[in-house]
N, C-alpha and C positions, 0 to 999 in steps of 0.2 A: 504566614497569613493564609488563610483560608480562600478560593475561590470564590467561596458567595460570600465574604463578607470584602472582597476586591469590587465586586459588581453592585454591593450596597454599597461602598464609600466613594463610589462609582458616579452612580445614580444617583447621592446625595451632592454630589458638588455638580453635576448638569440642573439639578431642583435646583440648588442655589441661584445659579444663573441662567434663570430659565431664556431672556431677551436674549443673552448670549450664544445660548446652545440653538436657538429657536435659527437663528442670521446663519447660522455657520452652520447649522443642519442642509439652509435654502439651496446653497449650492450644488448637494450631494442629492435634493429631492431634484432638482431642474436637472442634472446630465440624465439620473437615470430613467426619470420620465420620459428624456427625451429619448435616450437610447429603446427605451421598450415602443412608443409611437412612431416612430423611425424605420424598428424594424418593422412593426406590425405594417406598416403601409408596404415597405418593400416584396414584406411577403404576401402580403394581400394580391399585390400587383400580379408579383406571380402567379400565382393560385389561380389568379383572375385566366391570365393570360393561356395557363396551361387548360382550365375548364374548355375556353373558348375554341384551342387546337381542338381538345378529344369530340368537343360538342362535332366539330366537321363530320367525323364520322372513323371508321376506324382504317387502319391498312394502305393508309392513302398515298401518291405519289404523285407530285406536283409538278411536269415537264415545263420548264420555259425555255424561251434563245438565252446567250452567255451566261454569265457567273454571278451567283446569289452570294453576297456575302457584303460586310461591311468597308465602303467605299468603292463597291464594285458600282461599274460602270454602264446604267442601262444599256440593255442591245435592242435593236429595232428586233422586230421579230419578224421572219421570211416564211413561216408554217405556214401552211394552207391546210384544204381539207385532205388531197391528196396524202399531207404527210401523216396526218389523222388516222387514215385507210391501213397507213405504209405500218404506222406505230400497232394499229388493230393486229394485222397477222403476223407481226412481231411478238407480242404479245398472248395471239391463238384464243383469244376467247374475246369478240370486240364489243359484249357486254359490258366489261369494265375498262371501256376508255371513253370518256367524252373529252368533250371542248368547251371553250366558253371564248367569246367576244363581247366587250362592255363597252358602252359608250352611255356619259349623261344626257337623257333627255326630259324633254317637256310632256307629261301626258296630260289631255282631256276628258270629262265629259262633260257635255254640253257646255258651261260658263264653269265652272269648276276644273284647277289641274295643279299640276303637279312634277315640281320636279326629281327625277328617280337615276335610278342604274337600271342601263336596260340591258339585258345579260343575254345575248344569243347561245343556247349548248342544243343537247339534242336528246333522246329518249331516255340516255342511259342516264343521265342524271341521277337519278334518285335509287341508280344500283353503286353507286358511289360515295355518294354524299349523303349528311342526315337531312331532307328536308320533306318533312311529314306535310301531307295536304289536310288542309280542314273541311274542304270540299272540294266536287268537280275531279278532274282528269288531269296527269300528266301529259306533256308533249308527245307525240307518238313516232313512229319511225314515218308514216308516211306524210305527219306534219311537216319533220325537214326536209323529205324527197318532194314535195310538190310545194313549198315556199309557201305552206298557209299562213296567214295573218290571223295566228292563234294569239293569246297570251294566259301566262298565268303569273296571278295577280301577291305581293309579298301582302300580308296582315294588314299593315297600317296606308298599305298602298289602295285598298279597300275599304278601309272604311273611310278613305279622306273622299275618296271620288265618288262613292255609290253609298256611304253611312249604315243606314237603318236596311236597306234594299239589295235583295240577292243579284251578286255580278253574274249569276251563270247565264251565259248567253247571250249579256248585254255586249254592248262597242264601246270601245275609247278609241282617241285617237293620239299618233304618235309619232312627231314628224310630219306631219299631215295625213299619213294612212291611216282609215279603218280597220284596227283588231276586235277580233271577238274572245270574250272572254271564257274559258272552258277550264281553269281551276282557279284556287285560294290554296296560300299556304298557307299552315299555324305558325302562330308566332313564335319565333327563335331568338330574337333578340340581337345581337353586335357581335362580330367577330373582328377584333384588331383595330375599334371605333368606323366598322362600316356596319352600317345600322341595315342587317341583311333583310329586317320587314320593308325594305324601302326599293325594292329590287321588283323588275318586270322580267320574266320568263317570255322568250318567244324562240323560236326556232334557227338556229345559226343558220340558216341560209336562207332566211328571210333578213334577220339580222344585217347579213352581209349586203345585200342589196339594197334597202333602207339606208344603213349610213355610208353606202358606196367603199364596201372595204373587200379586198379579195383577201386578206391575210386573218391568221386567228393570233391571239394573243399567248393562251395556255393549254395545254394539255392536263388532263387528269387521270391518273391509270389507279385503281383498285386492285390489292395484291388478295389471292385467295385466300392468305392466314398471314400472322406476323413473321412467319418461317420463308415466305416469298418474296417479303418485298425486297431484300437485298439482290435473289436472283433473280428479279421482275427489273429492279432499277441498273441492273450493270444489263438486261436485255434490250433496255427503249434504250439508253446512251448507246450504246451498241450498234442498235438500228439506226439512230438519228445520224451518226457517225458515220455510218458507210456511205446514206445518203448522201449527205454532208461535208466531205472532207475539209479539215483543216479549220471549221467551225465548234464554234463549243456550244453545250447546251447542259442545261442544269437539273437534275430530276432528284428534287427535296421531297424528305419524306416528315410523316410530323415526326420520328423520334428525333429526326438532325433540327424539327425547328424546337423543339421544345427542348433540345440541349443547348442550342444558340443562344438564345432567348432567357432561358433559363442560366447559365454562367453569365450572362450581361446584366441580369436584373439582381442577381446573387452577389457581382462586384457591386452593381449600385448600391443595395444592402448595406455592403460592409463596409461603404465611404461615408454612408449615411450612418451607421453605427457608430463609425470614428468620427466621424463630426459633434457626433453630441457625447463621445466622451472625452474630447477637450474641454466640455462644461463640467465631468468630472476630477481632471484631473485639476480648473481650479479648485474646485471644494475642497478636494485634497489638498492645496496649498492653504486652504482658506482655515483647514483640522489643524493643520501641523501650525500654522502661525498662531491660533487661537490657544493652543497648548502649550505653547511657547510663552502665551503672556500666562496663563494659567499657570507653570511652574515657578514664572519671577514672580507673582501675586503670593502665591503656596511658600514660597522657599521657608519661612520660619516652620509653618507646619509640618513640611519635608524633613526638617532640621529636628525636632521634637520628635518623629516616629522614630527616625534611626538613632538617638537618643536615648529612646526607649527598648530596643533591640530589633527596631524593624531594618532586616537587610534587604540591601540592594536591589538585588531580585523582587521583593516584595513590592517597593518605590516603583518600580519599573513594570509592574504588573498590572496595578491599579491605574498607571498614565494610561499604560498602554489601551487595557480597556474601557478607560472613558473615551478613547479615541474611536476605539471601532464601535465602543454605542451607537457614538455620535454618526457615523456613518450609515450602520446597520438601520437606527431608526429612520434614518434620512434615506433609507436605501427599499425600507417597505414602503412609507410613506408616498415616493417616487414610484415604486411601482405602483399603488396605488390609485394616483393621478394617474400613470400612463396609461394604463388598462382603461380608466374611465375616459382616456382623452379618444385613445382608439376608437371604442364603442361609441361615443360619441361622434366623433368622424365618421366612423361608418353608417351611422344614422342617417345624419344632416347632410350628408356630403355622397357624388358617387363616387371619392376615392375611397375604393376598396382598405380595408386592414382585416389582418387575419394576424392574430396572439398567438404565441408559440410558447412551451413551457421552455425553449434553451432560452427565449431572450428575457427572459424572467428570471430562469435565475444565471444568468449571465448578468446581469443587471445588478441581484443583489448579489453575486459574489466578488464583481468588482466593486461596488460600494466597500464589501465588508473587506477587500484586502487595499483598497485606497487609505480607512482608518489603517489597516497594519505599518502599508506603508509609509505614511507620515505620521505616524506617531511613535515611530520608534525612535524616533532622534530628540523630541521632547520629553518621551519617557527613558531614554539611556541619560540625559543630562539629569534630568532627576533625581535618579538613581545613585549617579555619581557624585551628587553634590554631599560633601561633607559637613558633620552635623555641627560641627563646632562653628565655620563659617558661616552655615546657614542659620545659626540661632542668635549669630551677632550682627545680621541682615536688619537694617531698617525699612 
């Protein structure tokens, strides 16, 4: 027997029972819908997460106190500025190292405030990190030598206090002290769900006296090319080290976060993957029991082709591929939905999804070998069934 006329007598017994093919399709559309939105979230996430590292900026190298890593145990941080100083001619260019100190607080103006992250660092700022101004001035070197009560203001931090009306030059208040304000950043948007337009720039050693802290929290070192940050990060461990004895200190770069991060979100993926393909592997059971009644229903007709001289093989051809129809079509369909469930989730919703052509047709290639694999045991009984019993079947 012919191929295409396997796929016509195929397709004419799914016509037949269309309610039936329709139920026993439902299961093979629902895993693999679910497997393509499942992924597509996971890698959205991703996508998301990795845009947000690069957005920082490039080359960068993150000093904290102890050990970064999963179930690691925060350490009080003992840095000061001195070890800032110490990390600088470590380093040999103290252009690219600042600081940062945060604490939340309350801003003002007049009856109007708000509450922010207020980030003490110092000029070099913006030779490290990406944070474009929309107006106004940077911090300056001798704003954190003489502890002005400067600030610079994040986007949304701006137009909640001051609106329609240019901040340069005006005062808020912070803590109870008077700052003035001498820049605006552009908006940047969230990094790791900290909404960086909601951030107050003022001078770490203003900072420090304001909320009464002699310690800083992080360090930031800036490597000249991607070629240095390795001999730039074993130089501040190094440093910090000598100072230090018998202390640990962590200096993450974004390639080690966006590997971390990246294998963490990449197992989530592929649990979320396997979760919704135990919705396909019932539909697989749902093919194989459905075929199963389809051949005792068939058995005379069975019994009549090889009768006729249709071998074995032939029986067993035709089951087979109504079974991976039956999945195939259940398996575009699915993807179908997914794709529209994704885009739609990403619409309506801010969880990210981003469509990948592997889990597409990952999707429909497990569809199409879930028909393989349970339909070979309804299409080998088939096959094997004798014509003589099969035509004395009631």
């Amino acid at each position: 027997m012919r191929t295409a006329e396997a796929f016509a007598m195929a397709l004419d017994a799914l016509r037949v029972n269309r309610l039936r093919s329709m139920l026993t399709m439902l299961g093979v559309v629902i895993g693999v819908s679910a497997v393509v939105v499942l992924v597509a979230i996971g890698t959205g996430a991703k996508d998301a997460i990795e845009s947000e590292i690069a957005g920082l900026g490039s080359n960068i190298i993150l000093v904290v106190p102890g050990q970064i890593g999963v179930g690691a145990v925060p350490t009080q941080s003992r840095l000061d500025l001195a070890d800032v100083a110490y990390v600088r001619r470590a380093v040999g260019d103290p252009s690219r190292v600042t600081v940062s100190v945060t604490s939340g607080e309350t801003v003002r103006v007049g009856r109007t405030e708000a509450f922010v992250t207020i980030n003490g660092t110092d000029e070099n700022l913006p030779n490290i990190f990406e944070r474009p101004l929309a107006r106004g001035r940077y911090l300056s070197e001798t704003d954190v030598d003489t502890r002005r009560r400067v600030a610079i203001l994040g986007a949304e931090v701006a137009d909640r206090l001051f609106g329609d009306v240019d901040p340069l030059g005006r005062q808020l208040t912070i803590s109870g002290a008077r700052f003035r304000v001498v820049g605006v950043y552009a908006t940047v948007g969230a990094t790791f769900g900290v909404a960086r337009d909601q951030e107050v720039h003022i001078p770490v050693t203003t900072a420090q006296r304001l909320l009464g802290l002699s310690r800083i929290q992080g360090i930031a070192v800036g490597a000249s090319g991607p070629d240095q940050i390795e001999p730039m990060q074993r130089r501040v461990l190094a440093a910090l080290a000598d100072r230090y004895p018998g202390e640990r200190f962590s200096a993450v770069t974004q390639t080690q976060l966006l590997g971390t991060i990246g294998s963490v979100l990449a197992m989530l993926t592929g649990v979320l993957a396997a979760i919704a393909g135990i919705s396909l592997l019932v539909g697989g059971v749902g093919v194989s029991n459905i075929m199963l009644v389809s051949v005792r229903e068939r058995t005379k007709e069975i019994g009549l082709r090889k009768a006729l001289g249709a071998r074995q093989r032939d029986v067993l051809a035709q089951f087979l591929i109504e079974a991976v129809l039956l999945t195939t079509i259940g398996g575009v369909l699915g993807i179908l939905l997914g794709v529209g469930g994704a885009l739609l989730i990403q619409a309506l919703s801010p969880v990210p999804a981003s469509i990948t052509w592997w889990s597409v047709a990952l999707a429909f290639g497990v569809s199409a070998a879930v028909g393989v694999f349970f339909g070979v045991a309804p299409a080998r009984r088939a096959g094997r069934l004798d014509p003589v019993v099969a035509l004395r079947t009631e």
